[in-house]
N, C-alpha and C positions, 0 to 999 in steps of 0.2 A: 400655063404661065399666067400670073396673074396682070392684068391691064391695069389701065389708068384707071383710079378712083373717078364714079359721075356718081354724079348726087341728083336725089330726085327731087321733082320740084315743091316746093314748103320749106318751113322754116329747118325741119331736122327729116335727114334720110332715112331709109326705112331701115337700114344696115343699123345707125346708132339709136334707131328707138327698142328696132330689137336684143340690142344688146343692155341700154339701159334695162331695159323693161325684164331681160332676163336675169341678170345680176340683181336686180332689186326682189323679185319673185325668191330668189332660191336663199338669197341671205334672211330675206322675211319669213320665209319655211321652216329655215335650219331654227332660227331666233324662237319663232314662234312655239314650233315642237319640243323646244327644248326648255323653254320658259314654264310652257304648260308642265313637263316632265316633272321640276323641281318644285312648283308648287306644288303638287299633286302631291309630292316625297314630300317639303317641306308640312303640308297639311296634317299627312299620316303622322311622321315623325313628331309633330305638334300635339297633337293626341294621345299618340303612344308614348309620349316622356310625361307628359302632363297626369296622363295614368297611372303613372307607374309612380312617380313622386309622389303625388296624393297616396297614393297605399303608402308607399315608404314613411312617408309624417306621419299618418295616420300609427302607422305598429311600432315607431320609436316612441308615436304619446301614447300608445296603451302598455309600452312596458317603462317610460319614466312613471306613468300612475303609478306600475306594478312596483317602481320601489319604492315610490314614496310609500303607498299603502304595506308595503311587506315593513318598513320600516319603522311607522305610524305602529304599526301593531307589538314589531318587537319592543317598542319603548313601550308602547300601553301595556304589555305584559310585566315587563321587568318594574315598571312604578308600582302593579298591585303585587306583584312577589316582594317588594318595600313593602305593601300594605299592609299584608297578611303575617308581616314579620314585624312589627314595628320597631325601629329603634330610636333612640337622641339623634338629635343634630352631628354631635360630634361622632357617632358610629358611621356615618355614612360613608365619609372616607373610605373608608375599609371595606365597606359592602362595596362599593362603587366598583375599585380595584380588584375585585373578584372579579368582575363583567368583563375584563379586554377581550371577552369573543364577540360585544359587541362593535370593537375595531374597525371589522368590517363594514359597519351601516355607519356608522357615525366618526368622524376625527374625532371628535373629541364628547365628552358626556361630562355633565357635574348635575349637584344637587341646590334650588332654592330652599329656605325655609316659607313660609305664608307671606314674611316682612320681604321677601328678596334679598334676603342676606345671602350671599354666598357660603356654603357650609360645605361643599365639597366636590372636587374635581380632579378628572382623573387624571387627566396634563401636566396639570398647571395647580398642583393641591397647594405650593406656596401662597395660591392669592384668596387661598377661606377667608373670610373675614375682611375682605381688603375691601370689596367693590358692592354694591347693592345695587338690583335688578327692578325695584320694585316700582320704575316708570316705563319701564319696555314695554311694547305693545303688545308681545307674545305673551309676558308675564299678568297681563290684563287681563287678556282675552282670556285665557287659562284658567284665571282666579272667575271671571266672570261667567264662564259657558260653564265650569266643573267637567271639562271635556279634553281630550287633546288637540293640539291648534299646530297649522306647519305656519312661520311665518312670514314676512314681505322680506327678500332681502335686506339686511343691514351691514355695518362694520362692526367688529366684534372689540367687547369693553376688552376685554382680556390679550387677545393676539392681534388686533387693531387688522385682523383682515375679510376678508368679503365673504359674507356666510348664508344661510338659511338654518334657522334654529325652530327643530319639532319640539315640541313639548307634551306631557299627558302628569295631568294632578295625578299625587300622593295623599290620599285620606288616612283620617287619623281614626280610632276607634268609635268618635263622635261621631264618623260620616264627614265631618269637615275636612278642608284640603289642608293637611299641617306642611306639605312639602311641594316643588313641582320639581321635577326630573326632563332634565333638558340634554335634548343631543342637537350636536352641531356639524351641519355639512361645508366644510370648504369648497368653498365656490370657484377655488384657484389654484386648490392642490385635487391631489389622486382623490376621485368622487366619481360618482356615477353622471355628476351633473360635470365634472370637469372632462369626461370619457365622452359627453355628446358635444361639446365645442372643438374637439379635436377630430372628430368626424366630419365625414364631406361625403358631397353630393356628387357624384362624378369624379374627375378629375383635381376641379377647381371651384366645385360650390362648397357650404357650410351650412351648419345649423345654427343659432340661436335661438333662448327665450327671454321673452319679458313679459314684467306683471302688466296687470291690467293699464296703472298708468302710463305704462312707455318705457321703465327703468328696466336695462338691461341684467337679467342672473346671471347669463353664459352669452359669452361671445369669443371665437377664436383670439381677439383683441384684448387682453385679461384687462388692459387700462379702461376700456370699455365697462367693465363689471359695476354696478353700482350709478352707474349713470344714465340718464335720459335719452333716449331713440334723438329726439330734439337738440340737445348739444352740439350733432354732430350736423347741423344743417336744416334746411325743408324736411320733414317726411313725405313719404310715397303717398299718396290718394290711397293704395290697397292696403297699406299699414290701419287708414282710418276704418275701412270697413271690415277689416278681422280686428281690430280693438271691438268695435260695435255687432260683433258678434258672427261676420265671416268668416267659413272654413271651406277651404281648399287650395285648389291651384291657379293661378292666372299668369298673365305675363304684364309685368312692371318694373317698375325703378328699383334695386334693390338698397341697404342702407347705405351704402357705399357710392351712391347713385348709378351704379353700373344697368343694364337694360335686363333683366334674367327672368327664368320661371320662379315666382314667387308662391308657398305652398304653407299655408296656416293650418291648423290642426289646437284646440285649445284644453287642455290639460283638465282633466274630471276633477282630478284631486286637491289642484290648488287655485286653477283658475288662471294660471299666467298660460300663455301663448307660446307656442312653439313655431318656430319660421323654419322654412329649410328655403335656398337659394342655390337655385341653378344657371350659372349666367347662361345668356343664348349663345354665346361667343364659344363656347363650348356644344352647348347643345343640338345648336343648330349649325355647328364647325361646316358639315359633309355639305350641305345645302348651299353654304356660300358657297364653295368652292365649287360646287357646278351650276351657279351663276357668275363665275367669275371663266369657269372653263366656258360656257355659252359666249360670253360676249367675247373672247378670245377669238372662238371659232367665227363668231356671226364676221369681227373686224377680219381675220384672216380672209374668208368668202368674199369680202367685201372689196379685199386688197389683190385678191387671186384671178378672182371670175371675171371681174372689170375688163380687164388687160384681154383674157384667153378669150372670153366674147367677143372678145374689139377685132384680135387678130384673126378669130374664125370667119366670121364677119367680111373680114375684108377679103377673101378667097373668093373666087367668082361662084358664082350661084349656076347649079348644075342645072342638066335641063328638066324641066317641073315636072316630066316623067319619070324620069331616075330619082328625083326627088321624089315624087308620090311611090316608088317600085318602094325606095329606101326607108318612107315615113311606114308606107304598108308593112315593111321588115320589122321595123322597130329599132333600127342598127341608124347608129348614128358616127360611126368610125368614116373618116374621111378618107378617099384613097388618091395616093401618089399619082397614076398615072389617068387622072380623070380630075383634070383641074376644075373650079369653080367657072361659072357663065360670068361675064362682064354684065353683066345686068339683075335687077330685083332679084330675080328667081334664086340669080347664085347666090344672092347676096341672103335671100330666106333659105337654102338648102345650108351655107353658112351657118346660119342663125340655128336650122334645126339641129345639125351636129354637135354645136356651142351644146345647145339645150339639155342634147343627148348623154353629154358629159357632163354637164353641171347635176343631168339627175340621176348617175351613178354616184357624184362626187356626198351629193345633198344625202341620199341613202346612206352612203357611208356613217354620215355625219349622225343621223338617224338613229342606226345601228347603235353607232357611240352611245348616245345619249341614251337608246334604249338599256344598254351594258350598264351605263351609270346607276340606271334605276334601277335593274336587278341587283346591283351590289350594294345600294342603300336598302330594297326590299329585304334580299337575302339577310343584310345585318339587323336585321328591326326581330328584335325577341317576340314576335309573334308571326300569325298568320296575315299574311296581306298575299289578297285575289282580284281577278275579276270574273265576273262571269256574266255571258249576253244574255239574251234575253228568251236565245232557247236553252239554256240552264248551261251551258257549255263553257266551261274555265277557256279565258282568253291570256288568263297570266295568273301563275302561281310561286311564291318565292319558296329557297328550299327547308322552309321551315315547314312545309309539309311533308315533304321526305320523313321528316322525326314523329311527325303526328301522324300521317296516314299511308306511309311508307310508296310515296310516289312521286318522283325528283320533279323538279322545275318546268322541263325540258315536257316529259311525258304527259302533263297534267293537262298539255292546252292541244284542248278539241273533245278533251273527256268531259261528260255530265258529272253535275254537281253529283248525283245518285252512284255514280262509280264511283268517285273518290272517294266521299264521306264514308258510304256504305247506307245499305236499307235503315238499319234501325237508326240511325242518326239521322239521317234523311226524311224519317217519317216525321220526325219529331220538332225539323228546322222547317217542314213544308210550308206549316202557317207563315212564318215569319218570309222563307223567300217569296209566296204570293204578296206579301202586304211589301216587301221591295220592288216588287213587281209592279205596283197598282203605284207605287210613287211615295213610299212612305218611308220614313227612315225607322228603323227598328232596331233596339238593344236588346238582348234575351241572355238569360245560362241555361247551360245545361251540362247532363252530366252523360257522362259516357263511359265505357268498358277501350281502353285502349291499354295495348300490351299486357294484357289481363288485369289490368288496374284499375277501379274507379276515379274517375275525375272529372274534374269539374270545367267550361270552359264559358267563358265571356264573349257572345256574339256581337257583330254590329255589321247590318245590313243598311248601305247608303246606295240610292238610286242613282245613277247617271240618264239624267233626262235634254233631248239637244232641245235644239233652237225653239223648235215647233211642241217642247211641252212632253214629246213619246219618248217613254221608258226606254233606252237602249240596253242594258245592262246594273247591272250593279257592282259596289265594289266590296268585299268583304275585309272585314278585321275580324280576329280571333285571339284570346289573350287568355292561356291556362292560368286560371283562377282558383287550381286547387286547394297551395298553402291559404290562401285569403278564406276560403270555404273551410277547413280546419279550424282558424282562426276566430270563424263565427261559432261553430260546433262546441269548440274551448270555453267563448264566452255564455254560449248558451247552455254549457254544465254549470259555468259560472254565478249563473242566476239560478239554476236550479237549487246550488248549494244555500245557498242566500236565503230562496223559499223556505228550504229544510229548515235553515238555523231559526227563522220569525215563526214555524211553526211549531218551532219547541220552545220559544219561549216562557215563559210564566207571563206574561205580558201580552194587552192586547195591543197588536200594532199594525197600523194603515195609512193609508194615506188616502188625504182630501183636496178636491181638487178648487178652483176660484170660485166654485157654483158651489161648494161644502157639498160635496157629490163622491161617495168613494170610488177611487180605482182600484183600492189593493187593501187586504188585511186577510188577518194571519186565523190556523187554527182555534186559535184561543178564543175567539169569538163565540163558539159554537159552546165552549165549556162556560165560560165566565156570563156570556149574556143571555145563552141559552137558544140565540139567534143564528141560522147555518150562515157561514161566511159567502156560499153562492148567491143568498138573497139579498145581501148586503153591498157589495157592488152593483154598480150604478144607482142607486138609491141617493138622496141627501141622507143629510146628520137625523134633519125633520122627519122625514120618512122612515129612518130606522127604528129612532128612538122617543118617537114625537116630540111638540111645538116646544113642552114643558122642559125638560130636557135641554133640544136647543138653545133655549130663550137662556136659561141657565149658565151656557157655557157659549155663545155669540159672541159676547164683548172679547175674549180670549185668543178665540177663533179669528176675529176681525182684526186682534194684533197681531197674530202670525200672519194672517195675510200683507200687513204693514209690515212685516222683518223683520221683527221681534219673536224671539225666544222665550214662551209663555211655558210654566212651571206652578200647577195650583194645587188644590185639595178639594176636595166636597165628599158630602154625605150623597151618596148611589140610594134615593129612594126608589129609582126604576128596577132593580135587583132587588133579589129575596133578602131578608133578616138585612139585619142593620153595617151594612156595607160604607166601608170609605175607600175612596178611589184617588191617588193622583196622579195628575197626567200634567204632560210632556207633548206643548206643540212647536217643531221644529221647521221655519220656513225650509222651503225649497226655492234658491234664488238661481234664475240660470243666469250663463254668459253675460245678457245684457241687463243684466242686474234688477228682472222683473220678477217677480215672485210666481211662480208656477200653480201652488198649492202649498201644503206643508203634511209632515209627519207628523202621527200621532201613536204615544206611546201610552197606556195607561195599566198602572197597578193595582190589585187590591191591596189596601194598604190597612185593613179593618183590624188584624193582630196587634200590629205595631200602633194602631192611634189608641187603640183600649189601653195598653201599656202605655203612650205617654199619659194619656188623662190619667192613670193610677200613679204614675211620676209626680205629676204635676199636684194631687192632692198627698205626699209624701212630701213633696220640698215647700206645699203648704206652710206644714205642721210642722216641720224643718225649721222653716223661717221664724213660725208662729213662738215657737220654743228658743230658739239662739238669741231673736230683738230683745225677748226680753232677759237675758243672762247680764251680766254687769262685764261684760270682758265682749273682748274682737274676736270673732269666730268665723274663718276662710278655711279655703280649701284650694290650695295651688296645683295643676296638674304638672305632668313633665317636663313642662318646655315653659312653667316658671308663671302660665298666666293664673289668674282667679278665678274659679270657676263657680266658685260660691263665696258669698259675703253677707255677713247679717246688717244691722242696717243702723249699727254703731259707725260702719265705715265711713257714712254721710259725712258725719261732724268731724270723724278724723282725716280725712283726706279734701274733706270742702268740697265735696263734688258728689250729684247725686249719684245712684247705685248702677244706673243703666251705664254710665261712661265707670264705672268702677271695674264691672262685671266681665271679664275675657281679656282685661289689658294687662300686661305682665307687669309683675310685682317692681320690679326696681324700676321699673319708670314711674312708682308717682313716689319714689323717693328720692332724696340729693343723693348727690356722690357715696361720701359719707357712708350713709343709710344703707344703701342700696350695697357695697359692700361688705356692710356686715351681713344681710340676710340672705346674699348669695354665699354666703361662707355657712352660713347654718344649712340653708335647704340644698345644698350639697350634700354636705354630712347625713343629711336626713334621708334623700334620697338613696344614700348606700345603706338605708335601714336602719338606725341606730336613732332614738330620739333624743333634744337635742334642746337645752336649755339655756338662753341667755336674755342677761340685761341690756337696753339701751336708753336711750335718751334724745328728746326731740324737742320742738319749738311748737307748742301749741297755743295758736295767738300772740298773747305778748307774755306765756307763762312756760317756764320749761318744766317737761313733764318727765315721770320715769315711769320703765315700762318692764315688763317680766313676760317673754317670750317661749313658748315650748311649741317644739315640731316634732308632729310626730307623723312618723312613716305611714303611707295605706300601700297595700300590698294588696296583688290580682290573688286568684286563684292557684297559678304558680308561683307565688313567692317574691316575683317581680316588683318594684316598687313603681307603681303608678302614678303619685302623688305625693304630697303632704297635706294634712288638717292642721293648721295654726291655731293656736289660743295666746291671746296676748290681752295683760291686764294691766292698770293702771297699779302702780307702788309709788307713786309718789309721795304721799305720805307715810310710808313706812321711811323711804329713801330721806326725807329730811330728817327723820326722828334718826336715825344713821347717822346722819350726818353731825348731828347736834353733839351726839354722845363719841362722835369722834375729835370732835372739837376740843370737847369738857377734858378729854383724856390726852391733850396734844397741847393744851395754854394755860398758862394759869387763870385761875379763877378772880384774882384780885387785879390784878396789872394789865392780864390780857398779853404778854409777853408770851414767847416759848418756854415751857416745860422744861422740864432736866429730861424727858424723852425727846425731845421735838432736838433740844441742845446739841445732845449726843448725833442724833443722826442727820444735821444738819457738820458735824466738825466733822463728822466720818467721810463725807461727800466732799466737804473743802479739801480736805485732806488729797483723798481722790483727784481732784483738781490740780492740785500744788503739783502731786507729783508727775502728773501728767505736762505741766507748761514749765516749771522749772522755777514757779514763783511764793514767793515772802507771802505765811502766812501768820497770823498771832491768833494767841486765846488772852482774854485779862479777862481776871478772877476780881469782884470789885465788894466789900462789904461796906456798911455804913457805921460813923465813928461813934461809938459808945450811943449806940439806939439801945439798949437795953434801959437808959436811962430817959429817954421818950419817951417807952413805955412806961414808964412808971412815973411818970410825971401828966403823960394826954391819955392812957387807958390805950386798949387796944384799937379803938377806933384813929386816934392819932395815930399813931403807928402806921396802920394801913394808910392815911393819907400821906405820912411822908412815902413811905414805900411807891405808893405810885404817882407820886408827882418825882421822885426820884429813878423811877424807871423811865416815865416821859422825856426828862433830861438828858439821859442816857442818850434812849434813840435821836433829839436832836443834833447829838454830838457829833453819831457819824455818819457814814454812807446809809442809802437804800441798799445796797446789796450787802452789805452788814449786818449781821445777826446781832440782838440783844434779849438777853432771855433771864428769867429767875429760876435760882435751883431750888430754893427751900428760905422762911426766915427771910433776912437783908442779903440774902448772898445772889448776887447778881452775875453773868458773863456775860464778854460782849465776843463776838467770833466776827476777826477783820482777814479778810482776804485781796487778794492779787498786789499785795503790797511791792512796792520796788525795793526797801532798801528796811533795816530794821529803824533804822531811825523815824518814820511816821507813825510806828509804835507811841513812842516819846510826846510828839505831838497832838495825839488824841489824848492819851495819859492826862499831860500837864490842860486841853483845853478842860475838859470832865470836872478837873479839879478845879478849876477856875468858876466852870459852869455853877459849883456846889457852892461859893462864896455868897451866891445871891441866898438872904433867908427865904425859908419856907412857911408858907402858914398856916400855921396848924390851930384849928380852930380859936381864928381872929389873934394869934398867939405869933411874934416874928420871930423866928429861931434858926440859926447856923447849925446847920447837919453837913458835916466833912467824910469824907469817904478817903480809904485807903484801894491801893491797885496793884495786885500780881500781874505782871505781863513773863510769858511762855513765847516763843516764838520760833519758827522751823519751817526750812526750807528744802524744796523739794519731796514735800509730803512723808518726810523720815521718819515724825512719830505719830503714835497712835493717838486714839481720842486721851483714855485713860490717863496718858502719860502725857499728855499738855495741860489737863486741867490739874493734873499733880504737880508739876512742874509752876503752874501759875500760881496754887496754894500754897507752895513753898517763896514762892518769890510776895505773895501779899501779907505772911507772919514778918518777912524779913522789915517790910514795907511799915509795921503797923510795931515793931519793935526799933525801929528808926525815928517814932516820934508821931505817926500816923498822919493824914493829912499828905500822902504823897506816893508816888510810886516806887515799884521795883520792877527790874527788867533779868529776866534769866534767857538762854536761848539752849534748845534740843537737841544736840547732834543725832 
C-alpha cells in the first residue's frame, strides 16, 4: 500500500527527475532513430530518382534527335527525287499530292520557288500564289547554307498556328537552289513534339522544351507555346545554368515555381533544351510521411510516458536487493503483492520498472520505423544493402530475391561472397576494399544472371562513426542493362557513320582549335596518297606543310570565327594539275563556342577543265552576238535570262551584271510583260513563235519584231527559249505612211471613200445598238466645173480645200467629213436626238459658203447643194444611205441649187 508522498531534499525529488529524465531519454531515442531512418531512405531515394530521370531525359532527347534526324532526311530525300526529276513551278502541286505517306512526319509540306513565292502545298493548295516566304528565317538560312535547316519555332503565315518548319533546297540543273521544300510540325496538334508534352514524369511531373533563348516549343500549357520561360515570372537559377550549357538532374524551382527534381538534357539536333519536372511533393511523398509519422509517435511518447513514469514512480521503492535480484533479471514487470518502499530505493525500483516498459514500448517503436524502411527499401527499383565490415549483409531489401534469389530475411548474417557468388565477388573485391579503406566507389559490371548477360551499376558508400573507422558500407545496385544496349546501338551508330565517310568520293575530317586532326576518312590514303593513321594528331602544317597551310589559314581562321567557308584552289601539293574545293563547317557546341570544324574537300579538276572550256565558248558567244544588229537572249524555264548580248545595255538602261539571271517580265511594264509571257508560253510547248511590239525608247517610240524559238534537251523536253528581237521601226513608219496615203485624200487630208464607208458601217453599228438618230449628207459644189475653167486646176484644188475646212468647222469632233471623188463631199453626223439638227447643220453649211473664197487674189461665191439620208436605229446599210442622200441632193440641185434636201430610211 502505497504511503504519503516525501520528497527528498533539493530543489526536485529523485522520483520526478527520474521520471523526467526517462521520458525525455526514450522520446529522444524514438525521434532520433527514426529521423536518422528517413533521411537515410530520403538520401537513397534522392539518388535513385535523380538517376533514373537523368536516363529517362536523356533517351526521350536521343529519340526526339531520332525524329528529327529520320525526318531531316525524309525531306532531304524527297527534295532531290524533285531534283533529279525537274519540273515548273506549277507541276509541283501534283508532285507534292503524290507524297501523303509523308503525313506521317510532317502536318503539312508545300513548295517555295528561289523568290519565296508559294507555288504549292499540300493542305492548303488554295493559298499558291497568295503569301511570300522570302523574309523567313528558315527560307534564309536555306538559300544561304544550300543545306537543310530545322527552324526556331514560329506562327505559321498560312494556319496562324504554333509550328517548327524543316526545310532542304531543290536544285535546278545549274546546281543552283530553283526550289525549297518545306515540311511543317504542329506544335499543338498530333506530332511527335505534341506526343512529349502530354507525357509525365511520375504521376504529376511533365516535360517541356525550349530554344536556346528561353521560348517555349512544348509545354503541357498549349497557351505557353511560342512564349518566353520569362513571361511567366523570375526563372529558376538552374534554368540559367542548362541555358549555359548544363545537363542533368538537380532539385530546384520548377517553372511553375513549384520545389521538384529538375532534369535537362539538350537536344544534338537542334539545340533547344529538353526539361523534365518531377515535383518532390510526389517524389519524395513516402518520406514525408514518415516524418510526419515520426513526430506523431515522438508527440504520442511524449503525452504517454510523462504520466506512466510519474505513476510508477510514485509506487514505493522495493528493497535495493529485490531491486538489484530484479535489475540482475532484466524483468521490469511490477508485482501486486510486493508493493514499493516508502523511500528512494522504491521510488528508483519505481523508476527501473517505468524504464523497463518504456524500453519494450521504444523497441516497438523501433521495429516500426525499422518496417517503414524495409517498405521504402523493398519499393526502390534497385538493390539497396548494408554490409559491416566483416563483409556480412546487415540488411538487404527484396530486390535481391529477383537478382540473387535470396529473400530479405535470409540475407542478413550471410557474406557478401555467399550472396553475390565467386565470380561476381571476385570481380567487385577491388571496389569493396577501397569502401573499406573509406572511399566512395561507383563501378559496372556485367554478369551471367538467369542465364543472361547483364549489366549492373554499383555504388559502394562507406559508413564511417565518430572516430573516422570504417564500420560498414552501404551498397546500391541499379541494372543498367537496357542503358548498356542503348550505348551498343549507338556505337553501331557511329560505326555506320564511319562506313558512310569512308566511301565517300570526298575527303573528310575534322580539325580541331590547334588545326590538329581528330578524324578523316578513307579517301585520304587514295587522293593524297597520305595513310589516314598518320594524319591524326598531326596539324594541317605537319601534314601538308607551311606552303599549303599559309594558303588556306585565312579560311581556316573563319571557320573557327563561325562561318561557313566554301572555296576553290589549284592542289599544286597532288600530282598533275589538280583543282580542289573545300568546304569548312564550324562545329559550335551548347555554349555557342566553336570546337573545331569539318572539312570536306573534292576533286573538282574534270568539272573546272570543262568550265574554262565554257567559259572560252560563251567568249566567242558573246564576241559573235555584240556584234549582230539585233537582241540576242536566252531565257531558261522559269522565265529568267540566262544569256544576253550586250545590245541589252542600251535597251534596258542597265548594265548586263544586273541584266543577267533576273526574269524577263520584271524589267518590263505591265503591258510588255504580258505580252512576252503569252509568246514564251507558246514557245515553251515548242512551237516557235513570232510577234510585233512597241515600246518607249527615250523620248522616241520604237518597233520591234520578236521570234522565240524553243531549245529542247536531249529528250525532247523544252528547256528554254533563244529570243531574237530586232529593231523595224523603220520599216514600221514606211507602213504606216502607205496606210495613210490609202485611208485620206491626197488634196484635203479628209477621209477617203474607204475610210467613209467603214466609218458609216461602225455608226451604223452604234445607232442600232443605243436606239439613236443617225444622218449621211451628200454635199457637191455649185457649177465648179466652171471654176475650172476659169482658175485652171490649181484653183480648183484651193477651192476644194478651203471648202472641205469649212465643212469640218461646221460640225462636231465626233463627226465625220470626208471626200469621195471630184467636189463630191460627205459629212456622217451621228447620236443625233431628233431629225431636225439635220436641218440645222444643212442651212449653217450653206450660210458658212456665202462667205467668198479666194482664189488666187480672185473673191468668188462658190454655193453648194445638200442630200441629207437619215435612219434610225441603225436600219439601213452604208450602200443604201449614201443612195438615198444622192437622190435627195439631184432633188436638191433641181430645186434651184444653193440648198438642201432631207429624205429619211426606213
Amino acid at each position: 500500500m502505497l504511503t504519503a508522498r516525501r520528497w527528498i531534499p533539493g530543489p526536485m525529488s529523485l522520483k520526478a527527475r527520474f521520471s523526467l529524465a526517462v521520458g525525455m531519454l526514450i522520446v529522444l531515442t524514438a525521434t532520433v532513430l527514426t529521423v536518422a531512418s528517413v533521411l537515410i531512405v530520403q538520401r537513397g531515394i534522392e539518388t535513385v530518382v535523380g538517376e533514373r530521370e537523368a536516363s529517362l531525359i536523356s533517351q526521350v532527347a536521343r529519340d526526339l534527335d531520332n525524329k528529327f534526324m529520320n525526318r531531316q532526311r525524309a525531306l532531304v530525300r524527297l527534295a532531290h527525287d524533285l531534283e533529279i526529276r525537274p519540273h515548273p513551278s506549277a507541276a509541283f502541286q501534283d508532285k507534292l499530292e503524290q507524297h501523303h505517306s509523308m503525313d506521317g512526319f510532317f502536318t503539312n509540306m508545300s513548295v517555295l520557288d528561289a523568290q519565296g513565292e508559294h507555288v504549292a502545298n499540300m493542305d492548303y493548295p488554295d493559298s499558291r500564289g497568295q503569301l511570300n516566304f522570302s523574309t523567313r528565317d528558315y527560307f534564309l538560312d536555306t538559300i544561304r547554307s544550300d543545306g537543310p535547316v530545322i527552324s526556331k519555332p514560329l506562327r505559321s503565315q498560312i494556319s496562324g498556328r504554333p509550328v517548327v518548319i524543316m526545310t532542304a533546297p531543290i536544285h535546278g540543273k545549274d546546281g543552283q537552289i530553283s526550289h525549297v521544300l518545306v515540311g511543317t510540325i504542329d506544335l499543338a496538334r498530333d506530332s511527335f513534339i505534341k506526343e512529349l508534352s502530354i507525357g509525365q514524369v511520375g504521376k504529376t511531373g511533365y516535360f517541356y522544351i525550349l530554344t536556346r533563348e528561353g521560348v517555349f516549343v512544348s509545354h503541357p500549357d498549349e497557351r505557353r507555346i511560342l512564349h518566353s520561360i520569362d513571361e511567366g515570372g523570375k526563372r529558376a537559377p538552374s534554368l540559367d545554368l542548362a541555358l549555359g550549357g548544363y545537363e542533368g538532374t538537380l532539385r530546384s524551382a520548377a517553372d511553375n515555381g513549384a520545389d521538384a527534381l529538375v532534369s535537362y538534357q539538350r537536344l544534338a539536333g537542334t539545340g533547344w533544351l529538353l526539361c523534365g519536372v518531377y515535383p518532390t511533393a510526389e517524389a519524395f511523398a513516402f518520406a514525408g510521411k514518415m516524418r510526419w509519422n515520426a513526430a506523431i509517435i515522438a508527440a504520442l511518447l511524449l503525452l504517454v510516458i510523462g504520466p506512466v513514469a510519474w505513476l510508477m514512480i510514485e509506487r514505493q521503492l522495493l528493497p535495493l536487493k529485490r531491486l538489484g535480484a530484479r535489475m540482475a533479471a532484466g524483468r521490469g514487470t511490477p508485482t501486486p503483492d510486493a508493493p514499493y518502499a516508502d523511500d528512494e530505493i522504491g521510488e528508483l525500483w519505481r523508476a527501473f520498472d517505468a524504464l523497463m516498459a518504456e524500453r519494450d514500448q521504444a523497441e516497438r517503436a523501433v521495429a516500426e520505423s525499422e518496417r517503414n524502411l524495409r517498405m521504402v527499401a523493398d519499393n526502390v527499383p534497385a538493390l539497396v544493402g548494408y554490409v559491416d565490415k566483416h563483409e556480412r549483409f546487415v540488411f538487404g531489401n527484396e530486390r535481391y530475391s529477383a537478382f540473387f534469389g535470396i529473400t530479405a530475411r535470409q540475407i542478413i548474417g550471410k557474406s557478401v561472397r555467399e550472396v553475390i557468388g565467386e565470380a561476381v565477388y571476385q570481380v567487385s573485391k577491388p571496389y569493396l576494399d577501397a569502401a573499406m579503406s573509406g572511399r566512395a566507389v561507383r563501378f559496372e559490371r556485367q554478369v551471367l544472371r538467369h542465364g543472361v548477360l547483364q549489366w549492373d551499376r554499383v555504388a559502394y558508400n562507406p559508413d564511417a562513426d565518430a572516430a573516422g573507422v570504417v564500420q560498414g558500407y552501404f551498397v546500391l545496385v541499379d541494372d543498367i542493362t537496357e542503358l548498356k544496349a542503348t550505348q551498343q546501338v549507338l556505337a553501331m551508330s557511329e560505326k555506320r557513320i564511319r562506313t558512310i565517310a569512308d566511301n565517300m568520293p570526298a575527303l573528310i575530317g575534322y580539325v580541331d582549335t590547334e588545326y590538329r586532326y581528330t578524324f578523316c576518312n578513307r579517301a585520304y590514303a587514295t587522293i593524297t596518297e597520305i595513310a589516314p593513321e598518320s594524319i591524326v594528331g598531326r596539324t594541317v602544317s605537319e601534314v601538308f606543310g607551311p606552303k599549303v597551310f599559309a594558303a588556306v589559314a585565312a579560311q581556316m581562321a573563319a571557320a573557327l570565327a563561325g562561318r561557313r567557308v566554301s572555296f576553290e584552289r589549284p592542289a599544286a601539293e597532288l600530282k598533275g594539275n589538280r583543282y580542289l574545293q573545300t568546304d569548312y563547317i564550324p562545329d559550335v557546341g551548347a555554349d555557342g563556342k566553336v570546337a573545331g570544324f569539318y572539312t570536306m574537300v573534292m576533286d573538282i579538276s574534270e568539272r573546272k577543265a570543262a568550265e574554262l572550256a565554257l567559259a572560252a565558248q560563251q567568249r566567242l558567244l558573246h564576241t559573235v552576238t555584240d556584234n549582230l544588229p539585233a537582241l540576242v537572249n536566252f531565257m531558261d524555264r522559269e522565265g529568267r535570262f540566262g544569256f544576253v548580248n550586250r545590245h541589252h545595255e542600251s535597251w534596258f538602261g542597265r548594265p548586263l551584271a544586273r541584266i543577267h539571271g533576273s526574269l524577263v517580265r520584271s524589267l518590263f511594264s505591265a503591258a510588255e510583260a504580258e505580252v512576252h509571257q503569252r509568246a514564251f508560253d507558246e514557245a515553251m510547248t515548242g512551237h516557235t513563235v513570232k510577234f510585233d511590239f512597241a515600246r518607249m525608247q527615250g523620248a522616241d517610240k520604237r518597233h520591234y519584231q520578236a521570234t522565240y524559238i524553243p531549245q529542247v534537251d536531249a529528250g525532247g523536253e523544252a528547256v528554254g527559249v533563244t529570243g531574237l528581237v530586232n529593231d523595224v521601226t523603220d520599216a514600221k513608219l514606211l507602213e504606216e505612211q502607205l496606210s495613210a496615203l490609202a485611208r485620206f485624200d491626197a488634196l484635203t487630208g479628209l477621209p477617203n471613200r474607204t475610210q467613209l464607208t467603214e466609218r458609216i458601217g461602225r455608226a451604223q453599228t452604234r445607232s442600232a445598238r443605243n436606239g439613236s438618230v443617225m444622218a449621211v449628207m451628200y454635199l457637191d459644189l455649185d457649177k465648179f466645173k466652171s471654176i475650172n475653167d476659169s482658175f485652171g486646176h490649181s484653183g480648183g484644188d484651193t477651192v476644194l480645200v478651203e471648202f472641205g475646212r469649212r465643212l469640218s468647222a461646221c460640225v462636231r469632233q465626233s463627226d465625220t467629213v470626208g471626200r469621195l471623188a471630184g467636189d463630191e463631199f460627205v459629212i456622217l453626223l451621228e447620236g443625233l436626238l431628233n431629225v431636225a439638227e439635220c436641218a440645222v447643220v444643212a442651212r449653217k453649211i450653206i450660210k458658212v459658203m456665202e462667205r467668198p473664197f479666194d482664189i488666187d487674189g480672185v473673191a468668188r461665191i462658190v454655193s453648194t447643194s445638200i442630200g441629207v439620208a437619215t435612219a434610225e436605229n441603225g436600219r439601213a446599210g452604208v450602200d443604201t444611205l449614201l443612195k438615198h442622200a444622192d437622190d435627195a441632193l439631184y432633188r436638191a440641185k433641181d430645186s434651184g441649187r444653193n440648198r438642201y434636201a432631207m429624205t429619211s430610211v426606213k
